[in-house]
C-alpha positions in Angstrom: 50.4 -23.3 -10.8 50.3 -22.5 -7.6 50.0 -19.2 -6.1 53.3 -17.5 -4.7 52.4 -15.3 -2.2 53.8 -16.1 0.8 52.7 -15.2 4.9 56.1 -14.9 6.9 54.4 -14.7 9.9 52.5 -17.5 8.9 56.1 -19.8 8.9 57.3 -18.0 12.0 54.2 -19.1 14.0 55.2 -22.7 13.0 59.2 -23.1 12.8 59.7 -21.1 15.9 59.3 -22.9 18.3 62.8 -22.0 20.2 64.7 -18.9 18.8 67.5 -17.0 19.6 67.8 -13.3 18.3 70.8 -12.9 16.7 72.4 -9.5 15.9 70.6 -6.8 13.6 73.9 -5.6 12.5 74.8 -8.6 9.7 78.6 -9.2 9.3 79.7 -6.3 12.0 81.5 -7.7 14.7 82.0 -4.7 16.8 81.3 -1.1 17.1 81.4 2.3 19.3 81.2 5.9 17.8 85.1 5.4 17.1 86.2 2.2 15.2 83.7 0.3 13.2 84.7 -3.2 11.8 82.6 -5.6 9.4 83.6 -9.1 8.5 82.2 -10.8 5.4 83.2 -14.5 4.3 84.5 -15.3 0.8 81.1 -16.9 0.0 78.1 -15.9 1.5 76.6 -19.2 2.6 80.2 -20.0 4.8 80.0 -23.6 3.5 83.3 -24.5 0.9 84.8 -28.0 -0.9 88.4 -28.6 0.0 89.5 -26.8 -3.1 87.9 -23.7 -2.5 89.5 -21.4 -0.2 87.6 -20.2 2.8 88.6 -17.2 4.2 87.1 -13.6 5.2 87.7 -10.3 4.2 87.8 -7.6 7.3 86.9 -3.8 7.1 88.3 -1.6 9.6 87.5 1.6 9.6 89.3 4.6 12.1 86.6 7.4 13.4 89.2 9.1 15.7 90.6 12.3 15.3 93.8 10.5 15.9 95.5 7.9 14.9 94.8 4.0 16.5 97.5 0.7 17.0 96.9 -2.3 18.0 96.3 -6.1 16.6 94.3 -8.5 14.8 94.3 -12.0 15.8 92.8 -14.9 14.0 92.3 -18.4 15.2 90.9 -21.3 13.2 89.5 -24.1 15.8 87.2 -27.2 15.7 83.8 -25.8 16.5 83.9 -28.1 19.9 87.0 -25.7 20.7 89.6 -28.6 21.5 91.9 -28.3 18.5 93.7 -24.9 17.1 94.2 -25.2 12.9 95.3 -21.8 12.0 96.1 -18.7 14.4 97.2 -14.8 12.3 98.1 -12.2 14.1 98.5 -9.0 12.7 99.5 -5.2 13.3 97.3 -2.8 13.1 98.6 1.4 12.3 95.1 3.2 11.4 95.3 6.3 10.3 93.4 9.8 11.6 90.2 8.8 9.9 91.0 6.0 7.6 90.3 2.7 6.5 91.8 -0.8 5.9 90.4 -3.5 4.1 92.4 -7.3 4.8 91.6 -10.3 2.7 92.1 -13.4 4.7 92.7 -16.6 3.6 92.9 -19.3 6.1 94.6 -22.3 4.2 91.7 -24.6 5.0 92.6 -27.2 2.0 94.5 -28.9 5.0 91.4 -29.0 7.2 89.1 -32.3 7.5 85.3 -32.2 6.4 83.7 -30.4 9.9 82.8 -27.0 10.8 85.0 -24.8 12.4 85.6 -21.6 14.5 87.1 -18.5 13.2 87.7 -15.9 16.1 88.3 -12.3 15.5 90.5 -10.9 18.2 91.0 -7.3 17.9 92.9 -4.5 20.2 93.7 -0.9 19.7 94.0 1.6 21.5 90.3 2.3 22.1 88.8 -0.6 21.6 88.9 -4.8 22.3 86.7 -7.7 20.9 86.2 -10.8 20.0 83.6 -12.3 17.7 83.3 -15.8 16.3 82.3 -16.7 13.0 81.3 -20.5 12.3 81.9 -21.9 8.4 82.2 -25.4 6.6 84.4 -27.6 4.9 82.7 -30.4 2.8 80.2 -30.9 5.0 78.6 -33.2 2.4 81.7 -35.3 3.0 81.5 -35.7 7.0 81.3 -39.3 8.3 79.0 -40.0 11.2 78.9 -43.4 12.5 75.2 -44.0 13.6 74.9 -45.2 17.1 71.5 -47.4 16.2 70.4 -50.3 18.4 70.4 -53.5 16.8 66.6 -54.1 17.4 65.7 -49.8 16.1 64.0 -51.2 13.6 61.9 -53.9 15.2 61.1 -51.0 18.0 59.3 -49.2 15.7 57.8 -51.4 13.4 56.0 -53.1 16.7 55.4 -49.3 17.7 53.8 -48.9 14.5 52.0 -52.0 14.5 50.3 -51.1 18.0 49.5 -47.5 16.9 47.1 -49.4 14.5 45.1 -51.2 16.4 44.3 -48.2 18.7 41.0 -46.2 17.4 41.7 -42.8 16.3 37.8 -42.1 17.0 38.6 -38.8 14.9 36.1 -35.8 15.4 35.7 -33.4 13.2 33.9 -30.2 14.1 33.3 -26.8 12.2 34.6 -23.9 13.6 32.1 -21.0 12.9 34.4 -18.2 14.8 37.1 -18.8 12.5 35.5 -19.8 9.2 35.1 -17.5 6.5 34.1 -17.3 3.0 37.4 -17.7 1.8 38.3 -21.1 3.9 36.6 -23.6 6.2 38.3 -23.9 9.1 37.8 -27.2 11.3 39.0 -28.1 14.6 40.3 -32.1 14.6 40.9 -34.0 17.7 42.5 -38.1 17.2 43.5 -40.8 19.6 46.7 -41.7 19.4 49.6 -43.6 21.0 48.2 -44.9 24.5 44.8 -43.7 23.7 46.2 -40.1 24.3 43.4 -37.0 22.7 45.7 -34.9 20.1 44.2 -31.5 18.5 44.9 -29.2 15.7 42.9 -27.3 13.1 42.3 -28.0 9.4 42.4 -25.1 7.0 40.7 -26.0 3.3 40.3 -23.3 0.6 36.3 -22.9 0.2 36.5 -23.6 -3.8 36.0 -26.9 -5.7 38.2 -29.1 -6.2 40.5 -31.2 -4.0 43.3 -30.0 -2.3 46.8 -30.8 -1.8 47.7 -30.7 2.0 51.1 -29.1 4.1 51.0 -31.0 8.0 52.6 -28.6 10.4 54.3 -29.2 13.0 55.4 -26.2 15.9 58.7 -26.3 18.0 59.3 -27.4 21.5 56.0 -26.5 23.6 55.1 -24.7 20.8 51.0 -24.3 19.9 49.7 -24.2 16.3 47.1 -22.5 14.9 45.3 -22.8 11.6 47.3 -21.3 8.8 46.0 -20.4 5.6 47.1 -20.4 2.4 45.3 -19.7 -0.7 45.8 -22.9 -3.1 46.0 -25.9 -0.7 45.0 -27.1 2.9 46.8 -27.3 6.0 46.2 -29.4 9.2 48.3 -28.0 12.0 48.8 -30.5 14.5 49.5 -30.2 18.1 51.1 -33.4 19.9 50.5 -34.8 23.2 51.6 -32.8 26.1 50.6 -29.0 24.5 47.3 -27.1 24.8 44.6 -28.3 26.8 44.8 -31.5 26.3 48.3 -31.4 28.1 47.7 -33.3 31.4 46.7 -36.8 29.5 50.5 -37.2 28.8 52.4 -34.9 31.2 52.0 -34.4 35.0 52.3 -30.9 35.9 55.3 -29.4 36.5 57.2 -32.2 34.3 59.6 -31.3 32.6 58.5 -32.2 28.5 61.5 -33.8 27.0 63.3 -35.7 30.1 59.3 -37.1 31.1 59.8 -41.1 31.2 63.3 -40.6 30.0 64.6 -43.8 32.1 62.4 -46.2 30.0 62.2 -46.0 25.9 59.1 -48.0 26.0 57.5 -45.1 28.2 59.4 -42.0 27.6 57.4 -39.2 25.9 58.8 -39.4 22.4 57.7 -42.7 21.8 54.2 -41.0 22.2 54.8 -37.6 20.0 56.5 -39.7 17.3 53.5 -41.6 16.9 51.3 -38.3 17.4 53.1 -37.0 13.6 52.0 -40.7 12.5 48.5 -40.5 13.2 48.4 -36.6 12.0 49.1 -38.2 8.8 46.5 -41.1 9.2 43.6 -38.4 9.5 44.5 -36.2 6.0 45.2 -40.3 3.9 41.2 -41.2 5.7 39.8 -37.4 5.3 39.7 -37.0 1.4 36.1 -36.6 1.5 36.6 -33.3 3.2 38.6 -31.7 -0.3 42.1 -33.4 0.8 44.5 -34.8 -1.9 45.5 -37.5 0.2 48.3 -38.0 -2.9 49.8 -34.7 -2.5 51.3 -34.4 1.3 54.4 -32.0 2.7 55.0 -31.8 6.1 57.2 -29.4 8.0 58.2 -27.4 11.4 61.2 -26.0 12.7 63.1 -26.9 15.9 61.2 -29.9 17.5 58.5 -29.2 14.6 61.4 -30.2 11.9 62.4 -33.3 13.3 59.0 -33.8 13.9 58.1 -33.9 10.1 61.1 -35.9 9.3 59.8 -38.6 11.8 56.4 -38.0 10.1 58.0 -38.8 6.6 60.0 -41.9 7.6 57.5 -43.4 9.5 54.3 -42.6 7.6 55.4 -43.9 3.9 52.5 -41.4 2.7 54.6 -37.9 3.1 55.8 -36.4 -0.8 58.2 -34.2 0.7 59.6 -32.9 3.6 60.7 -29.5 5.2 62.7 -28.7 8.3 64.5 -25.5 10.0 67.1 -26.4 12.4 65.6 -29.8 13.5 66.9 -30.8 17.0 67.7 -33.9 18.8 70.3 -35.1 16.1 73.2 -36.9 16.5 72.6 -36.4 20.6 76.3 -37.6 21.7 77.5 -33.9 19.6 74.4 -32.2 21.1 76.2 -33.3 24.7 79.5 -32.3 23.9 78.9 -29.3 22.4 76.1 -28.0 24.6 78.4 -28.6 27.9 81.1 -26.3 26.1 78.9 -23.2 25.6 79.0 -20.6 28.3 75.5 -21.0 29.1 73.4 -24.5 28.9 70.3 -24.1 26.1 68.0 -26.2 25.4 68.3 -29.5 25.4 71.2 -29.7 27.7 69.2 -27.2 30.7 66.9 -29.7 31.2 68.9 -33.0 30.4 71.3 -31.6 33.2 68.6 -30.8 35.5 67.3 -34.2 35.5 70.6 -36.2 35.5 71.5 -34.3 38.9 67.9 -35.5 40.0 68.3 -38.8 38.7 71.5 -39.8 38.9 71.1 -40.8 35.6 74.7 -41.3 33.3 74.8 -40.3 30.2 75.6 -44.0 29.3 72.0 -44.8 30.5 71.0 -41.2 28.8 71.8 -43.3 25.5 70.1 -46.5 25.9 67.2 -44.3 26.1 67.8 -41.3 23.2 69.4 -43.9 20.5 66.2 -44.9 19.5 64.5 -41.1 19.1 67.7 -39.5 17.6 66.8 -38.3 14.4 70.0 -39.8 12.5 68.7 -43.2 12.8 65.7 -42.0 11.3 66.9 -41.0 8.1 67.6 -44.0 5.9 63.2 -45.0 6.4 62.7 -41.6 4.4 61.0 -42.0 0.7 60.8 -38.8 -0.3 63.1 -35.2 -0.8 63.9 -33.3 1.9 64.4 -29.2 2.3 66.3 -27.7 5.8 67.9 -24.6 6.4 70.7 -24.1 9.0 71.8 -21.2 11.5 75.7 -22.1 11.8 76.0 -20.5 15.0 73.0 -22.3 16.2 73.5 -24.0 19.9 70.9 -25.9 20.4 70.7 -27.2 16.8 74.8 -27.5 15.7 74.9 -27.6 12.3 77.4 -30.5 12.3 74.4 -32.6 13.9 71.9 -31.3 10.8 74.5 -32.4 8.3 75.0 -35.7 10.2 71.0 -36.0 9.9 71.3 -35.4 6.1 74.2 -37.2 5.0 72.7 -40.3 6.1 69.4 -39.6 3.2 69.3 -42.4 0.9 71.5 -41.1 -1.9 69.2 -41.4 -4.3 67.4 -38.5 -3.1 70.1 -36.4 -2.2 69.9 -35.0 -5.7 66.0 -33.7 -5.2 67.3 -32.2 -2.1 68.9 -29.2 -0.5 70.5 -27.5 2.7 70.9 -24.0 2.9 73.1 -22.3 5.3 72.8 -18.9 7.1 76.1 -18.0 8.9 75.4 -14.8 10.8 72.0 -16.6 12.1 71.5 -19.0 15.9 68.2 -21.1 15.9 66.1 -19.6 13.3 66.6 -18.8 9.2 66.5 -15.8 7.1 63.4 -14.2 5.3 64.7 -15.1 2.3 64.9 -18.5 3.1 60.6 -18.7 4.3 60.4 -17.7 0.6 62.8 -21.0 -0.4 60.6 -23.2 1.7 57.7 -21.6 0.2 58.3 -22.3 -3.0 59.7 -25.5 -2.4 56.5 -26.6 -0.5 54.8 -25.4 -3.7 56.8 -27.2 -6.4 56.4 -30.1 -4.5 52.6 -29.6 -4.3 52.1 -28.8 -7.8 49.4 -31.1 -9.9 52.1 -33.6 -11.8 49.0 -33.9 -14.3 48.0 -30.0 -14.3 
């Protein structure tokens, strides 16, 4: 059996790419040295089937020397804001130094499968604000109609067809600075898609034996560096346009993910989806280095999740697959939720930025993005899948992740799992680098040991 220690800064090197901080104070909504209020849903994941009720229960507490009125109000919406469910309004008469506790139900067996909004509106004498909490209903019964071109699959089997013919020309060098006596450490460069130079480093246990392998990916712009773990290898692989190697694929000051985005047969994805291909070429050709070739899990977070999902459906040689808040799902959401926010994130900044330079529709936005959105990737992948979900993610909306997932082949939608975090933006919970740790492992583990 594998060992289970775990190195969170290790999985925070590689899934965040992108994150947002979200508060330190979990389920408090508001305070001040007067009124203190926490908020906790009926069930701690914020994810419920249409016959559980979903609700939360509110604790108000009165600091003051005096006593405080005012009001509660709740409202229910779609998570795209456009349609009101429920809305609650309550009194509130706190008492000199007391405390309240409310249950609220929000009679959500009427609602459809699809997140939604619950905002906290509160007002007393000393104090105003509003917080918003996002939760589930069936998410696992949410129907997404795929917006997949009739010839996706022909683009990428030609795609993958030409990636073969190019010579990887791999070089493999030892790297004496990092190299210890516990591990090897090797730094790996591969041609790949357009004869484009791709790096990364190779971390193998310096013990007998042969080793099974992780492939990790890093978020948006993101750089990896070797990782190592005690019981198995890891290559973490850069794609084109980061590190040094940079300027083979993008000009400079190019923007990475709008670069070529006028043409699918030149836009930059085509390029870093076939980077994760050839990243899984050089473990299946390196077993004489210690590498299981039989035993590989790939996984990232942000750009580095979808990244291992495209690595898994488009490799065939992936056992298992791991993701934290994969973007560029279900892109049609991504643009009509991303234009509600008060602030454009990522990917919308940049998508903006270039239409206004461009001129470019959003009609001609999807000719383009149909064929990289990770939705009409899912039904190529072989193999079980883990991803973990911030609800109050922006960039990432978790009804774009469950789109993604919903569309798994169902018979592996039994060997696999989502979990949801519903205080956290675009990132996941310590507790939930232990899940993917272990998962990684179990997936890892010697069938035959």
């Amino acid at each position: 059996m594998l060992s289970r220690s775990i190195y969170y800064m290790m999985f925070l090197r590689i899934f965040g790419g992108m994150v947002l901080l979200s508060s330190l104070a979990i389920n408090a909504i508001g305070q001040d040295e007067d009124l203190t209020i926490k908020i906790k849903p009926f069930k701690k994941d914020g994810v419920y089937s249409q016959k559980e009720e979903a609700g939360y229960q509110v604790y108000i507490k009165n600091l003051h020397s005096t006593a405080q009125k005012g009001t509660l109000t709740i409202t229910i919406d779609e998570k795209s804001g456009t349609t009101e469910y429920v809305s609650q309004k309550i009194a509130l008469n706190l008492q000199k130094k007391a405390s309240i506790s409310k249950r609220f139900g929000l009679g959500t067996n009427r609602l459809p499968p699809g997140f939604y909004k619950a905002n906290f509106i509160i007002n007393t004498d000393s104090y105003e604000d509003t917080t918003t909490y996002i939760f589930g209903i069936a998410p696992d019964k949410m129907v997404y109609e795929l917006h997949k071109p009739n010839d996706f699959d022909e683009f990428w089997d030609n795609t993958l067809a030409k990636l073969s013919t190019i010579d990887p020309k791999y070089d493999v060098r030892i790297d004496e600075g990092l190299t210890d006596r516990f591990h090897k450490v090797y730094r790996v460069q591969m041609n790949s898609w357009d004869n484009v130079r791709i790096e990364g480093y190779l971390t193998i246990p310096n013990l007998k034996g042969k080793f099974p392998v992780t492939v990790n990916f890093a978020g948006y712009l993101g750089f990896v560096y070797p990782i190592f773990y005690k019981d198995f290898a890891a290559l973490s692989m850069n794609v084109r346009g980061i590190g040094p190697l940079a300027k083979q694929a993008l000009p400079a000051n190019t923007e990475f993910n709008t670069h070529n985005m006028q043409d699918k047969n030149k836009y930059i994805y085509r390029g870093v989806y076939m980077d994760c291909v050839r990243s899984i070429d050089f473990v299946v050709s390196h077993g004489d280095l210690g590498l299981d070739t039989k035993r590989i899990v790939v996984y990232g977070g942000s750009q580095g999740g979808t990244e291992a999902f495209i690595a898994a459906a488009l490799s065939k040689k992936v056992n298992a697959a791991a993701a934290n808040n994969p973007v560029f799902a279900d892109y049609r959401t991504i643009f009509a939720s991303g234009r509600k926010e008060k602030e454009l994130v990522f990917p919308m900044v940049q998508f903006e930025k270039y239409f206004k330079q461009t001129r470019m529709t959003d009609a001609q936005a999807f000719k383009t993005l149909d064929y990289f959105d990770l939705a009409n990737f899912m039904d190529r992948i072989d193999c079980p899948i883990l991803i973990g979900i911030g609800l109050k993610d922006p960039i990432s909306p978790p009804a774009t992740i469950v789109n993604v997932f919903n569309h798994l082949k169902p018979s592996l939608k039994t060997e696999s799992k989502i979990y949801y975090y519903p205080n956290l933006t675009h990132e996941v919970s310590d507790l939930h680098w232990a899940r993917n740790y272990n998962w990684i492992e179990d997936k890892l583990r010697d069938p035959h040991h």
